[in-house]
KEGU-280078 format. One record per residue (C-alpha): residue number from 0; residue in three letters; x, y, z. Coordinates in steps of 0.1 Angstrom, whole numbers, always signed. Layout:
// residues N
[NUM, "ALA", [X, Y, Z]]
...
END
This chain:
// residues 476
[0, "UNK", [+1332, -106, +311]]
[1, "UNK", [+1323, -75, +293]]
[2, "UNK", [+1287, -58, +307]]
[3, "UNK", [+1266, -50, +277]]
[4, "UNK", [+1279, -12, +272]]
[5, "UNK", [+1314, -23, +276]]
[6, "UNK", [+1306, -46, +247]]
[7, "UNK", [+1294, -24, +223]]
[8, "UNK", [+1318, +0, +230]]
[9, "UNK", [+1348, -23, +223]]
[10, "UNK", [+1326, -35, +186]]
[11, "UNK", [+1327, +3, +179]]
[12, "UNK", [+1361, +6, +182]]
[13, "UNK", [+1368, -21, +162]]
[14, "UNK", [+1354, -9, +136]]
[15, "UNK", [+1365, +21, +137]]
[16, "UNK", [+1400, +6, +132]]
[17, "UNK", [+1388, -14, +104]]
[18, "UNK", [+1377, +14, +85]]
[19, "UNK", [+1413, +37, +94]]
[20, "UNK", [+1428, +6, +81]]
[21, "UNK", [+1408, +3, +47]]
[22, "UNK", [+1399, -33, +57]]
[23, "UNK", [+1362, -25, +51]]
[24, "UNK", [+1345, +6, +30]]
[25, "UNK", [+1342, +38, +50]]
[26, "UNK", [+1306, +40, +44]]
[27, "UNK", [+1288, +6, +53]]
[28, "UNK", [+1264, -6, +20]]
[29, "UNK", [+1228, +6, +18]]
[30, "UNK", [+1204, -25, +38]]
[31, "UNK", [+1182, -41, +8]]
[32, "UNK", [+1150, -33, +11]]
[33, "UNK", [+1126, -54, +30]]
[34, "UNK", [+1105, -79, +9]]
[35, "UNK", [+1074, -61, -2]]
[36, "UNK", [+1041, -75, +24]]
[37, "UNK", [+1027, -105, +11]]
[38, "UNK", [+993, -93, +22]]
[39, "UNK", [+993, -70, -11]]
[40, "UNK", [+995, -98, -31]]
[41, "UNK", [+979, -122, -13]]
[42, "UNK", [+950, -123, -35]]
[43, "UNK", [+963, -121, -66]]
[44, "UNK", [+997, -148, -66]]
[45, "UNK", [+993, -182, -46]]
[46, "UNK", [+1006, -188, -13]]
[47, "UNK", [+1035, -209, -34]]
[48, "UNK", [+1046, -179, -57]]
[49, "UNK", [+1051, -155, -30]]
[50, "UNK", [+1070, -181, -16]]
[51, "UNK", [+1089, -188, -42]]
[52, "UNK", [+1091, -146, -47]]
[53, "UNK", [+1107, -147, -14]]
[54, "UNK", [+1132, -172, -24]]
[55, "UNK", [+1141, -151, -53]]
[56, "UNK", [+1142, -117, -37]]
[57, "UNK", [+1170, -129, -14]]
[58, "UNK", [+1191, -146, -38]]
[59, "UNK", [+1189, -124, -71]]
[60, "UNK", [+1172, -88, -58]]
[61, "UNK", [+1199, -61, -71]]
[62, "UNK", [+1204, -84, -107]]
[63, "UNK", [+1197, -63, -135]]
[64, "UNK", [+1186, -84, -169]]
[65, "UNK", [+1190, -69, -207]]
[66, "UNK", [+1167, -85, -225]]
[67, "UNK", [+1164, -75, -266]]
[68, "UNK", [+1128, -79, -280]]
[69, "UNK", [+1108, -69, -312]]
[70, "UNK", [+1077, -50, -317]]
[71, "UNK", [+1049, -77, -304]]
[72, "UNK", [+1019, -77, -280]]
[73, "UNK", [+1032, -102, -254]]
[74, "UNK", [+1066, -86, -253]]
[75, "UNK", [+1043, -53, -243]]
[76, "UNK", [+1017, -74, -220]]
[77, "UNK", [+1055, -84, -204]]
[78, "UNK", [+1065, -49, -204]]
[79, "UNK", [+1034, -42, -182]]
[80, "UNK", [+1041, -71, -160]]
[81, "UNK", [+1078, -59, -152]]
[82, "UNK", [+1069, -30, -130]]
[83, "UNK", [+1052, -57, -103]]
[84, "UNK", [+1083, -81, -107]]
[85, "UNK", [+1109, -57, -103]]
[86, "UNK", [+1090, -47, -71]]
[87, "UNK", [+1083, -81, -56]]
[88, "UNK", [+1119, -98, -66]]
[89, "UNK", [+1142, -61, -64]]
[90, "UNK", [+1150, -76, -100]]
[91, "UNK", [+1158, -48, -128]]
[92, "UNK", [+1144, -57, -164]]
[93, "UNK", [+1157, -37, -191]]
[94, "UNK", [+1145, -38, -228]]
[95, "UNK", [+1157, -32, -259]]
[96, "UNK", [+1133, -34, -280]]
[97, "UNK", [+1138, -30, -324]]
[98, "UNK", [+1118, -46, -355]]
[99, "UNK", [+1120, -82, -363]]
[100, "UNK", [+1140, -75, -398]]
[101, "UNK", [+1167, -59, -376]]
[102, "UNK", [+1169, -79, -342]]
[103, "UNK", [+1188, -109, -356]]
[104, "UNK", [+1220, -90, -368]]
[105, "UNK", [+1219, -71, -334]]
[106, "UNK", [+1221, -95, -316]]
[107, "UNK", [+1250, -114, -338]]
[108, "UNK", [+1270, -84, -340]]
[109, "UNK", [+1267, -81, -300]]
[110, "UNK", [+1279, -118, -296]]
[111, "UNK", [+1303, -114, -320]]
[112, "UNK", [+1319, -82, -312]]
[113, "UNK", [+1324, -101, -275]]
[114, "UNK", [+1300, -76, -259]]
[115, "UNK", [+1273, -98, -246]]
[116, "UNK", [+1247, -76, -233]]
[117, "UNK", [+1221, -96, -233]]
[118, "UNK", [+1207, -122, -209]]
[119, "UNK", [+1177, -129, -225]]
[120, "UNK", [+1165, -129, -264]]
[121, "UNK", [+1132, -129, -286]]
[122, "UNK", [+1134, -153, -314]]
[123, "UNK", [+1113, -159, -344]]
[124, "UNK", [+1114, -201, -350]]
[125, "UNK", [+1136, -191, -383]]
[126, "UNK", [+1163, -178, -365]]
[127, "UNK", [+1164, -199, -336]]
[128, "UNK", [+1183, -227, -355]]
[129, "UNK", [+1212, -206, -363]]
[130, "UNK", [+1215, -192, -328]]
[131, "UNK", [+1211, -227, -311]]
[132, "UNK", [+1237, -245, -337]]
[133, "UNK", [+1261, -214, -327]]
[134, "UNK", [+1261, -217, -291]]
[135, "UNK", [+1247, -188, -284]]
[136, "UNK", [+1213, -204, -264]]
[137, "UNK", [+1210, -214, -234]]
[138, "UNK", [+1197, -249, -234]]
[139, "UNK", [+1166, -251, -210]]
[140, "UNK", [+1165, -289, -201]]
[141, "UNK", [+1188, -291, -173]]
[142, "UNK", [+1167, -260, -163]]
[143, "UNK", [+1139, -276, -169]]
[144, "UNK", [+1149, -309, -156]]
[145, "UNK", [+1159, -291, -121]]
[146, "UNK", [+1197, -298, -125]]
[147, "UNK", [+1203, -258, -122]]
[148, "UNK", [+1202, -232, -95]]
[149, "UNK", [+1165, -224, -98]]
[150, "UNK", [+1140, -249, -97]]
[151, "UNK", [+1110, -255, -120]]
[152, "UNK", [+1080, -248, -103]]
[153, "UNK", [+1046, -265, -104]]
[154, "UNK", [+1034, -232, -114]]
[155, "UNK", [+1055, -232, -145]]
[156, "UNK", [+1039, -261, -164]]
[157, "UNK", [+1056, -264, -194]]
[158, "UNK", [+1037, -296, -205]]
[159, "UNK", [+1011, -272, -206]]
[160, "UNK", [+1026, -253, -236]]
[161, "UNK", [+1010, -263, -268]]
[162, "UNK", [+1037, -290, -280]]
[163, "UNK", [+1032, -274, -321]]
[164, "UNK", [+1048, -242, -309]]
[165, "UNK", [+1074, -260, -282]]
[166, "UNK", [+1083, -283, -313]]
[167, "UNK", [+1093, -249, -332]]
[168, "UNK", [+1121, -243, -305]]
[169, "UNK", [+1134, -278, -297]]
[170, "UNK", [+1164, -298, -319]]
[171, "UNK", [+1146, -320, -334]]
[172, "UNK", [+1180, -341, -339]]
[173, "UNK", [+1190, -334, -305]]
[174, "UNK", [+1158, -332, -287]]
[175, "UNK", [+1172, -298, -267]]
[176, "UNK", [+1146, -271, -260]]
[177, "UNK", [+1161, -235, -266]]
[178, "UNK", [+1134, -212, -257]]
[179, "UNK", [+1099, -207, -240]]
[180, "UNK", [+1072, -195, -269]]
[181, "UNK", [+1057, -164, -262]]
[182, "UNK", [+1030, -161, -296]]
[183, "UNK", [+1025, -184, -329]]
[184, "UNK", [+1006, -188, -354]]
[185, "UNK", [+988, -217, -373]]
[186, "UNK", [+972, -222, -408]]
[187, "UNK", [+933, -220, -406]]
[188, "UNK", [+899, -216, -431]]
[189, "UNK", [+884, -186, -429]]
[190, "UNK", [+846, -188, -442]]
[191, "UNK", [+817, -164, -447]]
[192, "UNK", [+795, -184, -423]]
[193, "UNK", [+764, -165, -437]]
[194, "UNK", [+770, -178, -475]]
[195, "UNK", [+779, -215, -464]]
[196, "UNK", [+745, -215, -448]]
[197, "UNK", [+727, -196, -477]]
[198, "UNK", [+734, -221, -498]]
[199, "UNK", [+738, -254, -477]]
[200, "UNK", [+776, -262, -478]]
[201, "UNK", [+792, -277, -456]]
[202, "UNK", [+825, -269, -441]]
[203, "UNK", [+850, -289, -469]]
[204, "UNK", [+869, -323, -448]]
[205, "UNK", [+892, -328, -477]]
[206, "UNK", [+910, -308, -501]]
[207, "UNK", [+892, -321, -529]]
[208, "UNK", [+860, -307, -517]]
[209, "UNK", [+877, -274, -504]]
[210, "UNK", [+888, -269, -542]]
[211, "UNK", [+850, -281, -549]]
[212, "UNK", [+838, -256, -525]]
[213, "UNK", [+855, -226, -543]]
[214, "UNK", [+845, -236, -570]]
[215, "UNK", [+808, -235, -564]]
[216, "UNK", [+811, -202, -553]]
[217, "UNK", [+834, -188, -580]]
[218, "UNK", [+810, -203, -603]]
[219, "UNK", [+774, -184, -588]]
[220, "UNK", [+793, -149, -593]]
[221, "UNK", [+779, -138, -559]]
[222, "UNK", [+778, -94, -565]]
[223, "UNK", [+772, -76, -526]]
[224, "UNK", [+772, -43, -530]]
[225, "UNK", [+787, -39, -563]]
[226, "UNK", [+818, -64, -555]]
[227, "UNK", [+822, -97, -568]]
[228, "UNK", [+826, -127, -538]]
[229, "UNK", [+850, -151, -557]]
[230, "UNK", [+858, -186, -543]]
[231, "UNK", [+889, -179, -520]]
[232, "UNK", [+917, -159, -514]]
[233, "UNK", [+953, -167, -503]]
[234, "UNK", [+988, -153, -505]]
[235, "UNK", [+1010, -165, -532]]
[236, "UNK", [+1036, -138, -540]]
[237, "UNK", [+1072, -153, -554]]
[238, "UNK", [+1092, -140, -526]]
[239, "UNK", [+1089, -149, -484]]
[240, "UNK", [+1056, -152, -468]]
[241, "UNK", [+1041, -160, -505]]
[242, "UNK", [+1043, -188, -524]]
[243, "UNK", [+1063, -208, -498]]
[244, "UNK", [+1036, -207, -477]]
[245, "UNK", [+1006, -228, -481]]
[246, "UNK", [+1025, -252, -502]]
[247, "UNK", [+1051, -258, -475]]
[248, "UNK", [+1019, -269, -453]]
[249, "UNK", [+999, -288, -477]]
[250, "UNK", [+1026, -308, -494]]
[251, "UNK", [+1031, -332, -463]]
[252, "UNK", [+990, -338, -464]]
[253, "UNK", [+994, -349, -501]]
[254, "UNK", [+1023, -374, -488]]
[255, "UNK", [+1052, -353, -502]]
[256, "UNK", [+1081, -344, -484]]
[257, "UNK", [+1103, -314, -488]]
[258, "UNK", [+1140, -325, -469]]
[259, "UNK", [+1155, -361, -459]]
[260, "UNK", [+1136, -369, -429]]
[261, "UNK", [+1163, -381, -412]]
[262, "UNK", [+1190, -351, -411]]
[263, "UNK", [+1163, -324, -418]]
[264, "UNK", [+1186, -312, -444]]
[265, "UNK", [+1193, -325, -475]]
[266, "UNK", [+1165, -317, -503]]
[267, "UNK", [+1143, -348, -513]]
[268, "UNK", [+1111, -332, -531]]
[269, "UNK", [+1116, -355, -557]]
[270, "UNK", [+1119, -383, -538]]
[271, "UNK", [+1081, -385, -536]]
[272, "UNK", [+1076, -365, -568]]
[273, "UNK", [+1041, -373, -575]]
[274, "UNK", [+1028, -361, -541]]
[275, "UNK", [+1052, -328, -546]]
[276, "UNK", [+1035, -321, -580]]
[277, "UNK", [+994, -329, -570]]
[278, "UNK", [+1003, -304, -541]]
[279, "UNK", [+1016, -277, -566]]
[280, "UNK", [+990, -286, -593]]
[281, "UNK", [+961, -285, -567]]
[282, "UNK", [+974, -250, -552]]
[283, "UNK", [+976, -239, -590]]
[284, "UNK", [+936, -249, -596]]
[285, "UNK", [+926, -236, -566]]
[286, "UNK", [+940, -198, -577]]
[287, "UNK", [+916, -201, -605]]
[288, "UNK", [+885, -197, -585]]
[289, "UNK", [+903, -171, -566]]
[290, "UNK", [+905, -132, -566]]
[291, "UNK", [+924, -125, -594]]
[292, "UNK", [+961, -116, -584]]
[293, "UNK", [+965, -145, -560]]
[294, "UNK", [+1004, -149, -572]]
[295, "UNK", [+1014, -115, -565]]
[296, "UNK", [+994, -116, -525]]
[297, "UNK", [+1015, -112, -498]]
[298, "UNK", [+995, -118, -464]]
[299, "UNK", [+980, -87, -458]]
[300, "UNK", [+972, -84, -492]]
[301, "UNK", [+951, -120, -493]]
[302, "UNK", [+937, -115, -461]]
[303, "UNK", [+921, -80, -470]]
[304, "UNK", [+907, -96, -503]]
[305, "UNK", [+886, -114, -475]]
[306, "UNK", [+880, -87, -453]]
[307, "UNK", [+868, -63, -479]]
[308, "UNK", [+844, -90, -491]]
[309, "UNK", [+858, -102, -523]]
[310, "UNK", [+861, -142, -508]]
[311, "UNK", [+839, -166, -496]]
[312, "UNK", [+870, -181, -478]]
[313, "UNK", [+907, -175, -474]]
[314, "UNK", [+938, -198, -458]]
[315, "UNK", [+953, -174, -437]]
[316, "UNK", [+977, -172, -404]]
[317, "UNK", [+956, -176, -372]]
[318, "UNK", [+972, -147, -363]]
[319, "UNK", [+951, -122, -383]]
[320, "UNK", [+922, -135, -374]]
[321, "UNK", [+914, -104, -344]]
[322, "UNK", [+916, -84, -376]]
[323, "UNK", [+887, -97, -396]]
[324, "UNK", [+873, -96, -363]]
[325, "UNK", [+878, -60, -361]]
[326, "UNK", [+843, -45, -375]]
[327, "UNK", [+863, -9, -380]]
[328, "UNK", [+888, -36, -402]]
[329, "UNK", [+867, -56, -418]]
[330, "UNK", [+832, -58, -433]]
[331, "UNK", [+824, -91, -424]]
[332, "UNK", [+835, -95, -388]]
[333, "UNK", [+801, -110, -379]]
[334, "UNK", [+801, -130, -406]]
[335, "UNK", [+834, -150, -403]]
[336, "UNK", [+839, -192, -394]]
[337, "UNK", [+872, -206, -386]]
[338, "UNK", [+881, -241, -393]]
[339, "UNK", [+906, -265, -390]]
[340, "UNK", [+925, -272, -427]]
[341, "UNK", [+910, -301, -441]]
[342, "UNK", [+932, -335, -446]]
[343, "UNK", [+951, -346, -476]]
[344, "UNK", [+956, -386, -490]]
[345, "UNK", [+983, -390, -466]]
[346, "UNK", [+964, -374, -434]]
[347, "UNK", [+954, -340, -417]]
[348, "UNK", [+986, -319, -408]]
[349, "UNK", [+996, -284, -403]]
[350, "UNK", [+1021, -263, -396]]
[351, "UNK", [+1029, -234, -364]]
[352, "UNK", [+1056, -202, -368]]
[353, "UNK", [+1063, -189, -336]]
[354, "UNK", [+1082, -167, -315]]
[355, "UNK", [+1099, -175, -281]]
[356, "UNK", [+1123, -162, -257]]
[357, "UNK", [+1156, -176, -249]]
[358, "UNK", [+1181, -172, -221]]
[359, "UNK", [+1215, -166, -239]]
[360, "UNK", [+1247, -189, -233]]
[361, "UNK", [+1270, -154, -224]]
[362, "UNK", [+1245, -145, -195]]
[363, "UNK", [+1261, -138, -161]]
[364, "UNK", [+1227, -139, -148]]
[365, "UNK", [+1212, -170, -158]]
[366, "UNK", [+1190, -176, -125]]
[367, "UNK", [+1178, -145, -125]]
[368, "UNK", [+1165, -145, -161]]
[369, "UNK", [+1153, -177, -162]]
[370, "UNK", [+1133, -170, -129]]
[371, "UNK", [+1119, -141, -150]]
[372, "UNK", [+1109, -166, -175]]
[373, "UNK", [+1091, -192, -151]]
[374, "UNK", [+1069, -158, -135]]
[375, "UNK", [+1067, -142, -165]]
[376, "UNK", [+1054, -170, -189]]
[377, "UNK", [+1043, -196, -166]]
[378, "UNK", [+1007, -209, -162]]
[379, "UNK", [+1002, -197, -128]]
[380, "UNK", [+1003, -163, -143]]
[381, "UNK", [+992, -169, -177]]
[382, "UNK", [+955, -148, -169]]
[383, "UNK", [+976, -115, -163]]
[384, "UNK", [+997, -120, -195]]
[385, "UNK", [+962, -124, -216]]
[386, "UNK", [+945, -96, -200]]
[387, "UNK", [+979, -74, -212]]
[388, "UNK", [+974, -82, -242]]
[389, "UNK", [+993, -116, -248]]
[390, "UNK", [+990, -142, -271]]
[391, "UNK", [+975, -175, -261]]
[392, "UNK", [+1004, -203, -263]]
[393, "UNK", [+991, -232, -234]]
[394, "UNK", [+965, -256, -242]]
[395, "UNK", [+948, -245, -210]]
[396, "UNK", [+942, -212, -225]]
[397, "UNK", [+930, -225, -257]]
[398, "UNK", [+900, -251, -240]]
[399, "UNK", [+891, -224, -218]]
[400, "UNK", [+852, -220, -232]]
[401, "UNK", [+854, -184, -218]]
[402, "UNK", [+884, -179, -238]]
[403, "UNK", [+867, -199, -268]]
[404, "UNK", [+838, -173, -263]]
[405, "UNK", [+868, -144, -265]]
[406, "UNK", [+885, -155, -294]]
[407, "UNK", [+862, -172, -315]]
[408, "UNK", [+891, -182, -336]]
[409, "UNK", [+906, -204, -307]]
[410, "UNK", [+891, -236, -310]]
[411, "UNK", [+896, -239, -349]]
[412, "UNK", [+936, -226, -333]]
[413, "UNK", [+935, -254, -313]]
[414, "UNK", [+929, -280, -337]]
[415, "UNK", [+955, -269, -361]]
[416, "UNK", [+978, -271, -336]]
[417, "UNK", [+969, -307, -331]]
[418, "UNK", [+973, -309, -370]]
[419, "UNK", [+1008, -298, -366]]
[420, "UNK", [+1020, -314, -334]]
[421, "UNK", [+1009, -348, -359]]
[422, "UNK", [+1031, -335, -386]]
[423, "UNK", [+1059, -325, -362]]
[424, "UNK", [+1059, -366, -346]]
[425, "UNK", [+1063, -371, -381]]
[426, "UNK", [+1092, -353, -390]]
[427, "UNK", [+1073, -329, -412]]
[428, "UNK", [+1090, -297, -407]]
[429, "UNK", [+1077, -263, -432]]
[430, "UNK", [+1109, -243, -418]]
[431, "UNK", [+1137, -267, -417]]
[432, "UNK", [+1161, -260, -385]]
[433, "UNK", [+1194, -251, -407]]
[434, "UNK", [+1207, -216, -408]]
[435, "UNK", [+1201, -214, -441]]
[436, "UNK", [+1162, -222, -442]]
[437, "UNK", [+1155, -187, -454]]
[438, "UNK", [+1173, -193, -488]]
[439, "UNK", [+1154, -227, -488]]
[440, "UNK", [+1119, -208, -485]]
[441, "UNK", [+1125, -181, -511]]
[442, "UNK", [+1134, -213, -539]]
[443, "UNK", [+1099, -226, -530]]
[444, "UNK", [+1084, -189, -532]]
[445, "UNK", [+1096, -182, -564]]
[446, "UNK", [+1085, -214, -580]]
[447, "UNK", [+1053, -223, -566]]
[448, "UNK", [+1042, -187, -579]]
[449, "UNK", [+1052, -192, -612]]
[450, "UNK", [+1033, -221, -612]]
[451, "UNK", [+1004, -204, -598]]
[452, "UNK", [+1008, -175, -626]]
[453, "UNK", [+1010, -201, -652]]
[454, "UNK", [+1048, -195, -660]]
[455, "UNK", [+1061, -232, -657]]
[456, "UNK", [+1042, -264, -650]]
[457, "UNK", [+1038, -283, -612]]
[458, "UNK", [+1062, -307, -623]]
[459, "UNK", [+1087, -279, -634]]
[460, "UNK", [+1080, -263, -602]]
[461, "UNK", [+1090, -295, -585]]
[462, "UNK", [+1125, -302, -603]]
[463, "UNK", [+1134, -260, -599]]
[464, "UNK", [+1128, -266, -561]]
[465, "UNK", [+1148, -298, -556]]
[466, "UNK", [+1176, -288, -582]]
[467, "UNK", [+1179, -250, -568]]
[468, "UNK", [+1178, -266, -529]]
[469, "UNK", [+1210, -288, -539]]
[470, "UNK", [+1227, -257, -555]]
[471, "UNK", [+1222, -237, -522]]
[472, "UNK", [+1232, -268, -499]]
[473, "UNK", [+1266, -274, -521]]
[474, "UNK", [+1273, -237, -515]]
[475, "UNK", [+1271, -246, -477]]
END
């Protein structure tokens, strides 16, 4: 038996063969890093995340992950995340980040040119469709369902994630979730709480009185400071983001329906024509005790109207709501109320648009990225994503009283997300999940504005949408 010098000598030497030979490389590989101390994070991650950390770090530390984004706060309060994940996994993140307008052809030109540099995508609930019914998602069930190589942690809880923005990224044919929401918005009331109380109204329930609300204060031709407070303000331009957009939310309150509920596809406004046409013809009437110019607003331009003082209410995105908030924005960010949007004949429902990230389908680092997804948007850290600057997306976020007390706008959030999980149980889908929905929003754009501006009748407006859908789905 060797003694212990003898040993080592002989394990030299055979190495030292091995090498002459080219059986191994001359120059053994650099030793990974150790695992950064867990008593630096001890008190900020759980005893079961650094565990998990650990788990990671050995399997996947050297990975690198491409991820293409758009301009957005949570992909920057993720950005500022990174550095601490890439130091406690040994996991690279790299981001290419480019405008919403242009990050869908990117990323089609990089699957189709056979490149596939991405691992992970943002993804507006518009485009999502396309990319799902292409192939190029990653379904997350079997992830989520802990039939993959990474598990779903406690930690993660996607239950937890407000089911009107997960709705926005699941099949709702195939039931198949696609990708993890990051930001949303919802439709909401804004109100000048100040002149509801100066004159004793109450918060409208129903669209009847919300149309009898603007009425009233169209009618008293409120002058502050030399401007005149009409009734309400709200976008209604004929092109995306106008017209299409309260109409698309109000029409399934009224008991209308825009596609066949069943295949989510075919056009059937007419189908429950009267309800199609009260929607139109209320949205019409409502204009009239609005600022004047309500069928040329885009968003910016209806919520401004309110900002600037010149509405005693607007329907606007949830998501501009830290804006009127903003008292170097807006003149009556101390005077604002949120709401929930009252309830039709046929029930109180809303609508969400989101964004979420994906894993794609090409990725050769699947684990890796969706382990960067469970840390990055779970709920164990969902506190250090809001305090970068990240959007609210779990319920627990949004009945957090401290958070209420933050964003004041949260609760009334809350609630219209309730609106539009009910609508989504029901089939009622504003952005129809066909790669073609886009066309389908601009035909409702277009029309519903002329009705607004007076150009054709709600009832014409409902026969050019159904008649102009059919065109664009015989194309298809």
């Amino acid at each position: 038996m060797f003694t212990d010098r003898r040993w080592i000598v002989a394990c030299l030497s055979l190495a030292l063969i091995l090498v002459v030979a080219g059986c191994v490389p001359a120059a053994a590989p650099a030793l990974q890093e150790e695992a950064p101390a867990t008593e630096k994070f001890a008190g900020k991650y759980s005893e079961e995340q650094l565990a998990w950390i650990d788990e990671i770090r050995a399997a996947y530390s050297g990975a690198t992950l491409n991820m293409l984004g758009f301009a957005h706060p949570t992909l920057n309060a993720m950005k500022a995340i990174t550095p601490e994940w890439e130091e406690l996994t040994g996991i690279t993140v790299v981001y290419d980040e480019t405008d919403l307008a242009k990050v869908r052809d990117k990323f089609v030109l990089n699957i189709t040119s056979g490149a596939n540099t991405y691992d992970l995508v943002m993804t507006a609930e518009v485009q999502a469709p396309e990319y799902w019914n292409l192939d190029y998602l990653e379904p997350l069930d079997p992830w989520l369902e802990n039939e993959m190589g990474v598990t779903t942690e406690s930690w993660f809880d996607w239950e937890d994630i407000h089911p009107g923005y997960t709705m926005m990224f699941t099949s709702v044919n195939e039931g198949t979730r696609y990708a993890v929401p990051i930001s949303g918005e919802v439709a909401l009331l804004f109100y000048r709480a100040d002149l509801f109380e100066e004159h004793s109204m109450e918060i409208p329930e129903t669209y009847d009185e919300l149309l009898d609300v603007a009425k009233f204060f169209n009618e008293r031709e409120i002058v502050e400071d030399g401007r005149t407070v009409y009734g309400i303000s709200f976008r209604g331009r004929p092109a995306l983001g106008g017209g299409n957009w309260v109409w698309s939310i109000i029409i399934f309150p009224f008991g209308g329906q825009i596609v066949d509920l069943e295949d989510q596809v075919t056009p059937a406004v007419l189908e429950k024509k009267d309800a199609a046409v009260a929607s139109i013809e209320w949205e019409t009437k409502l204009a009239k005790h609005g600022v004047p110019g309500i069928a040329s607003f885009d968003p910016f331009d209806a919520i401004n109207q309110y900002k600037q003082g010149f509405a005693a209410m607007s329907i606007e995105a949830s998501v501009l709501a830290p804006g009127v908030l903003n008292p170097d924005e807006s003149i009556v960010s101390d005077l604002t109320g949120f709401a929930p949007l009252p309830a039709g004949p046929a029930g109180s429902f809303n609508q969400t648009f989101s964004h979420g990230v994906a894993i794609t389908s090409s990725s050769e680092n699947k684990e890796a990225a969706y382990a960067f997804i469970q840390w990055m948007l779970g709920r164990g850290n969902q506190a250090l994503l809001l305090d970068n600057g990240g959007a609210p997306v779990r319920r627990s976020a949004m009945e957090d009283p401290a958070n209420q007390e933050r964003w004041p706008y949260i609760e009334a959030t809350l609630q219209g997300l309730d609106q539009a999980a009910a609508a989504y149980e029901n089939r009622f889908f504003a952005t129809p999940q066909v790669e073609f929905v886009l066309e389908y929003l601009n035909v409702w754009s277009v029309n519903v504005s002329r009705a607004i501006a007076g150009e054709i009748t709600a009832e014409q407006a409902a026969e050019n949408i159904q008649s102009e859908m059919e065109e664009i789905l015989a194309q298809k």
